[in-house]
C-alpha positions as CSV (number, residue, x, y, z in Angstrom):
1,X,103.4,138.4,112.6
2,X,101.5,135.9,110.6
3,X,98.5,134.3,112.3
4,X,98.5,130.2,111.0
5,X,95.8,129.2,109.2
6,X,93.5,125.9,109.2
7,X,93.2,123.9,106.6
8,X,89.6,122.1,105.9
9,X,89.1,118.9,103.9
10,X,85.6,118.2,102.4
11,X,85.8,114.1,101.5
12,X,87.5,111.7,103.8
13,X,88.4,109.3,100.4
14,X,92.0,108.2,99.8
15,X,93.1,111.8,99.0
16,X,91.2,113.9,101.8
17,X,92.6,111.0,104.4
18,X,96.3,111.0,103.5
19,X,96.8,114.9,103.1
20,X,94.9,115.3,106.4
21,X,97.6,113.1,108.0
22,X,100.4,114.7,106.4
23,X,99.0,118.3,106.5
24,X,98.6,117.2,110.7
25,X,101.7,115.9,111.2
26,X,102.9,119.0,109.5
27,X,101.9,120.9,112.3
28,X,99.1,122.6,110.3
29,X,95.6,122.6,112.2
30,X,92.8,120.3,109.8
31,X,89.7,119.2,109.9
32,X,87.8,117.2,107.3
33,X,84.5,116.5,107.1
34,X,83.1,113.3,105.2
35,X,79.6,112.7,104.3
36,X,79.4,109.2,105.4
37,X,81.3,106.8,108.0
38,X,84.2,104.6,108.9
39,X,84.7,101.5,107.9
40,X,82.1,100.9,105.2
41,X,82.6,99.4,101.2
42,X,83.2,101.9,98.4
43,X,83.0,100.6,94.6
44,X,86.7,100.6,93.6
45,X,89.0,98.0,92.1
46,X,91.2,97.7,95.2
47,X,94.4,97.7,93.4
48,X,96.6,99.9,93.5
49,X,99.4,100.3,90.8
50,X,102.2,103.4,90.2
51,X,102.1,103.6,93.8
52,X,106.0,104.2,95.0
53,X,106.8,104.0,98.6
54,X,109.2,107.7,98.5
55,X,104.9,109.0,98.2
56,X,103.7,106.6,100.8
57,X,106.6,107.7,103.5
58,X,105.8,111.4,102.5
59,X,102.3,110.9,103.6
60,X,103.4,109.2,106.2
61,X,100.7,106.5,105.8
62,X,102.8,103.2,105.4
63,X,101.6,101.6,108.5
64,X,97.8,101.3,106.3
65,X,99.3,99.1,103.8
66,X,99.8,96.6,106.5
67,X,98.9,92.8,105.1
68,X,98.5,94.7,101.5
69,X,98.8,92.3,98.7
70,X,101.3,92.0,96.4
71,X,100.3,90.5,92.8
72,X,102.9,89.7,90.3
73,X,100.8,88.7,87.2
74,X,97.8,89.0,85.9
75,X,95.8,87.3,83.5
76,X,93.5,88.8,80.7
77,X,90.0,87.2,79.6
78,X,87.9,87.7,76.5
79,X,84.3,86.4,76.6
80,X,85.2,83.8,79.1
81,X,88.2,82.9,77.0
82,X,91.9,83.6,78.7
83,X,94.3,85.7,75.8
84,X,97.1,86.2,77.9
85,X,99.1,86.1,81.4
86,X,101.5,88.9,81.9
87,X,103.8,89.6,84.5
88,X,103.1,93.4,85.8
89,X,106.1,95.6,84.9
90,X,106.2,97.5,88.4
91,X,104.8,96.2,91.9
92,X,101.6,96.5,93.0
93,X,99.3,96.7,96.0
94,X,95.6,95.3,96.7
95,X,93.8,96.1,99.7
96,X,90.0,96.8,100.6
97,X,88.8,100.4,100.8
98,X,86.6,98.8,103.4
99,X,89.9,98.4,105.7
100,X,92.3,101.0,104.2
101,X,90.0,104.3,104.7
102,X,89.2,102.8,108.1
103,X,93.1,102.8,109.1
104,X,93.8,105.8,107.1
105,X,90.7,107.8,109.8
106,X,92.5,106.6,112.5
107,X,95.9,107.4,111.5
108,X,94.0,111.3,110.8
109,X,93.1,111.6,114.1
110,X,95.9,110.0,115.7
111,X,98.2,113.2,113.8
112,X,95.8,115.4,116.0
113,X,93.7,116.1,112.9
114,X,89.4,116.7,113.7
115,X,87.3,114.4,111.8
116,X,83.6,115.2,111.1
117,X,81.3,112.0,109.8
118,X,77.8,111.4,108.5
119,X,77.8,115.1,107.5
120,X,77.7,116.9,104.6
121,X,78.8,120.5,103.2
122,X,78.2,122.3,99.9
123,X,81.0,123.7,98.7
124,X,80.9,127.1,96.6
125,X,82.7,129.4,95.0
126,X,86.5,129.9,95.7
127,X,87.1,129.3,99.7
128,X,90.3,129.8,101.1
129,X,92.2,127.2,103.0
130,X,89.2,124.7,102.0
131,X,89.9,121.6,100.0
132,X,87.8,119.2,98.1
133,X,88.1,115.5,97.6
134,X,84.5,114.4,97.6
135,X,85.1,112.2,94.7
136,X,83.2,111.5,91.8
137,X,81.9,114.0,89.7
138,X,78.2,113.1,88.6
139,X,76.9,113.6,85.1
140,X,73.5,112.5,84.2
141,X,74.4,112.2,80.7
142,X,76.6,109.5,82.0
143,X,75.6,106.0,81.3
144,X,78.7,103.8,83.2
145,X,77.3,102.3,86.4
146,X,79.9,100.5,88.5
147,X,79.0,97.4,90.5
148,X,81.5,95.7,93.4
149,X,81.3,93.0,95.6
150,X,83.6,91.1,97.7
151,X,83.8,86.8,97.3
152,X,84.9,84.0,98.8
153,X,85.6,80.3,97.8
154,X,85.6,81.6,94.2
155,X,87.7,79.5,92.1
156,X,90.5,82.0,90.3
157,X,92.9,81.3,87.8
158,X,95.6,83.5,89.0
159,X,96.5,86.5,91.3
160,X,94.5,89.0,89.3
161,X,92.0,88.9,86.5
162,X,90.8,91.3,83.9
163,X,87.6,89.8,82.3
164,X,86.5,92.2,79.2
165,X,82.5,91.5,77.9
166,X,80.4,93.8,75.7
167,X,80.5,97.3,77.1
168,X,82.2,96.4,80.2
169,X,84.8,94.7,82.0
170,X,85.4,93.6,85.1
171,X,88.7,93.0,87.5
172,X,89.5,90.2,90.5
173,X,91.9,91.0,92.9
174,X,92.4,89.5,96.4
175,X,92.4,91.7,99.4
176,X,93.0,90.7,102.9
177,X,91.2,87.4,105.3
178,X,90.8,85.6,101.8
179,X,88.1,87.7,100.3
180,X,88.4,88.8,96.7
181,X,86.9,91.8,95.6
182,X,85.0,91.7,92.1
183,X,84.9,95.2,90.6
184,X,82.9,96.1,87.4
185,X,82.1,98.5,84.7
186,X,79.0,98.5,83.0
187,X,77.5,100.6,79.8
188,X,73.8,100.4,81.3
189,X,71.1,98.5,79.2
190,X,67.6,99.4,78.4
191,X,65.6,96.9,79.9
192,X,67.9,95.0,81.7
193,X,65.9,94.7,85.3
194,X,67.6,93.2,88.6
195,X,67.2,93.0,92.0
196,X,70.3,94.3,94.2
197,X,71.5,90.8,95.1
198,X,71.7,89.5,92.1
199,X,73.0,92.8,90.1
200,X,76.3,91.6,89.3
201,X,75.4,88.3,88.0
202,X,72.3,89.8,86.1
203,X,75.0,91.8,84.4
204,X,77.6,90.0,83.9
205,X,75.2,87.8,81.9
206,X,74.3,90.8,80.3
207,X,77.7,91.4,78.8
208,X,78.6,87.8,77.7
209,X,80.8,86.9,81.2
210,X,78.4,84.1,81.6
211,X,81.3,81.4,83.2
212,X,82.2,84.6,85.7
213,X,78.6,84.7,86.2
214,X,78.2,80.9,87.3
215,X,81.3,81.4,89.7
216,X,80.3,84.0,91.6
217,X,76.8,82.5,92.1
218,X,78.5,79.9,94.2
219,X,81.1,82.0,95.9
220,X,80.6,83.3,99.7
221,X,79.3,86.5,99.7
222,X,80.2,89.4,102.5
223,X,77.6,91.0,103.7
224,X,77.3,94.4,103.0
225,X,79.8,94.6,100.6
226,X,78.0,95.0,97.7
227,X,77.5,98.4,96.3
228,X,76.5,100.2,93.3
229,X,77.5,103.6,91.5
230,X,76.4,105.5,88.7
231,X,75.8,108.6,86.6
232,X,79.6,109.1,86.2
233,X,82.3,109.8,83.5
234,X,85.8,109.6,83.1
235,X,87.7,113.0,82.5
236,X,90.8,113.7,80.9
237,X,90.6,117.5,81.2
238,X,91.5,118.6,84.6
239,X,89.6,121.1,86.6
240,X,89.5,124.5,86.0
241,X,87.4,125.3,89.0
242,X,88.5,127.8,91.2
243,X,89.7,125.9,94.0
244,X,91.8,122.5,95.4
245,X,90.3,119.9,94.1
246,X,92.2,116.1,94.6
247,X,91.4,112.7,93.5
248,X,88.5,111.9,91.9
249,X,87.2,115.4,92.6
250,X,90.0,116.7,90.3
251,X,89.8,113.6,87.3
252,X,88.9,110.8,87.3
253,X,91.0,107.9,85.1
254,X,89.5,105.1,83.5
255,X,89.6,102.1,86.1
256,X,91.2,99.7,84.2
257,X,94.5,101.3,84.5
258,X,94.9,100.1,88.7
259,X,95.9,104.1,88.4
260,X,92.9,105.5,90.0
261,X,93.7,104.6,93.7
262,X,97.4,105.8,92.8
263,X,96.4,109.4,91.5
264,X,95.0,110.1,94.8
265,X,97.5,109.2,97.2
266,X,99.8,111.0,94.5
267,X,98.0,114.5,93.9
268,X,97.5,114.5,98.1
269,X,101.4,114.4,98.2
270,X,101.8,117.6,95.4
271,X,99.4,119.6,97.5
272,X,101.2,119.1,100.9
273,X,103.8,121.8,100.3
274,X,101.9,125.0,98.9
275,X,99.0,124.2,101.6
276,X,101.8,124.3,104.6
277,X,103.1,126.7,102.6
278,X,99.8,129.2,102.5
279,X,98.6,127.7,106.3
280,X,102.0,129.3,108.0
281,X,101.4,132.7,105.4
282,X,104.2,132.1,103.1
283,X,101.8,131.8,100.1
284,X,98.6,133.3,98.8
285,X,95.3,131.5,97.9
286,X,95.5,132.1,94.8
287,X,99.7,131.4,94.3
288,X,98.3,127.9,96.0
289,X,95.6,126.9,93.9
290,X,97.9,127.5,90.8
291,X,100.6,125.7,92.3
292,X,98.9,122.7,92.9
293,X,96.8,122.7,89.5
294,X,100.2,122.9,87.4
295,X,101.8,120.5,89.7
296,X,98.5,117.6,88.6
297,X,98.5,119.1,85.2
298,X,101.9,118.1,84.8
299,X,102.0,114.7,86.6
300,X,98.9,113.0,85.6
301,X,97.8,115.4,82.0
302,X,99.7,112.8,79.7
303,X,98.0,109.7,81.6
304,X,94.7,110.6,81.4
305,X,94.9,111.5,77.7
306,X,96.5,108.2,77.0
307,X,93.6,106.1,79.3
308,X,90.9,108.1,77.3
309,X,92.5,107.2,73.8
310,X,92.9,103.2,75.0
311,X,89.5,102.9,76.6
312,X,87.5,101.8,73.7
313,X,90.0,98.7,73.2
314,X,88.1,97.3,76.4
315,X,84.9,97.9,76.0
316,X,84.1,98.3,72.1
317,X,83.5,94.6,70.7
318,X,85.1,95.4,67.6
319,X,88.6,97.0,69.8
320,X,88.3,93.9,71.9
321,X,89.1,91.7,68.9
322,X,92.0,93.5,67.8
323,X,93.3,93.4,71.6
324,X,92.4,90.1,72.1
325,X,94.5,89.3,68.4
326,X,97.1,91.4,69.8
327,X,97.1,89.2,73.2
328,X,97.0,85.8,71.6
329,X,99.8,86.7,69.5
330,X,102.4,88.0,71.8
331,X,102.0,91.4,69.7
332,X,100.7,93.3,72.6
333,X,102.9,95.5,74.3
334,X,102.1,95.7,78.2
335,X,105.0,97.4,78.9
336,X,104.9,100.2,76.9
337,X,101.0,100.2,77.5
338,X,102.0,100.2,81.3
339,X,104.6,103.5,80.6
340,X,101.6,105.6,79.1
341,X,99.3,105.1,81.9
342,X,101.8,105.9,85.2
């Protein structure tokens, strides 16, 4: 008679939340342990696109998207100057991390799974029935920092924004009680010195986003929302650790794509099966980690690969002017652009 298993989660992120629920509800025993706390601000873009709800009823997390925004078009900027509005070929979803990981915990421990905060684990080796979804992988060689912060009364020219400057761009999407989170990628610059308040602006300036710059300086700030990340790189390859490994922990796709936020909720959903599968003794360890890894290899290899190729269109000066030509002259097409990256 087989003895059921537990399942452990390492990183309570989009992917360790939403498998824990649907791992619990499941029946299977889980715990998950996250190095920090619920609810805090995490540097994301807080849009969510390739995102279908047959995933979201699987997980059973719908009940999270509650009040979730739903943008239609979006506009594109180029050194302050707008190159085209485009109507986004599939629906989308924007909604703080500060209030969806909060509602994702409880919905965890609602399922009767065990949540463990402010603690931290070290993960080696290949553990059975132990998952990780601690996030970003660190690099020092890395030199992309990302910086967020959430606005209010800042003037906006449409439902979302994508503003490109030298080496970096930067998105606006609204989230929820009229906040709008501004979410940015930076190439770091010698020399450049700021103090944490004014990082954002300091870089903006930086990168030639000077009228951005001037509106957030007025804008309402929350408190405590803004937070800083870097050291990390994008990566098309996926893991060949021994191992689960979801989300971010597994690869990581460029942030411009709204795919990032997508990717976990969608890998989470893959790994539910061959996890009940191994936690009830109908599958070894090893049968499981394979399952899953060909199961991501084959939904998200494609994506990644295409994201990597595009990239340098948004943040090389001399791309930026043949996608901001491209933009201006109706020649640029979103949809198939959209197709490659979902």
């Amino acid at each position: 008679m087989n003895v059921p298993r537990h399942i452990t989660i390492v990183g309570g992120g989009l992917a360790g939340l939403s498998l824990g629920i649907a791992l619990s509800r499941a029946g299977v025993e889980t715990r998950l342990i996250e190095a920090g706390h619920y609810p805090r601000h995490r540097v994301c873009g807080e849009f969510i696109t390739g995102l279908d709800d047959a995933t979201i009823d699987m997980l059973g997390i719908g009940s999270a998207f509650a009040g979730a925004g739903s943008p239609n078009n979006v506009t594109f900027f180029l050194h302050d100057r707008a190159i085209g509005r485009y109507a986004l070929p599939a629906p989308a979803r924007t909604i703080s991390r500060y209030a969806l990981d909060a509602r994702l915990a409880g919905l965890f421990t609602a399922a009767g799974g065990q949540l463990s905060t402010d603690r931290r684990v070290l993960m080696t080796g290949r553990q059975q029935g132990w998952v990780q979804t601690t996030g970003r992988q660190r690099t020092g060689a890395s030199r992309w920092m990302g910086l967020k912060l959430h606005a209010r009364n800042l003037a906006t020219s449409d439902e979302l924004e994508l503003h490109l400057g030298d080496r970096a761009y930067v998105g606006l999407s609204s989230v929820e009680d009229g906040w709008i989170n501004v979410c940015g990628l930076f190439h770091r610059r010698p020399g450049l010195r700021f103090e944490r308040e004014d990082a954002l602006s300091s870089c903006l300036r930086a990168s030639g986003l000077g009228e951005l710059a001037k509106r957030l300086e007025v804008a309402e700030i929350r408190p405590g929302s803004r937070n800083a990340v870097a050291g990390f790189g994008f990566d098309r390859h996926l893991s060949e650790l021994e191992g689960v490994q979801l989300g971010d922990a597994n690869a990581m796709i460029p942030p411009f794509t709204g795919n990032g936020m997508a990717m976990a909720f969608v890998g989470a959903a893959l790994a539910v099966d061959p996890l009940v599968a191994w936690a009830r003794g109908g599958l070894s360890w090893r049968d499981t980690t394979f399952t899953i890894h060909r199961c991501l290899n084959r939904a998200f290899k494609r994506r990644l690969a295409c994201a990597a190729g595009l990239h340098p269109f948004l943040v090389k000066p001399v791309w930026q002017r043949c996608l901001g030509f491209a933009a201006c002259t109706g020649l640029l097409p979103v949809g198939v652009i959209y197709k490659l990256l979902h």
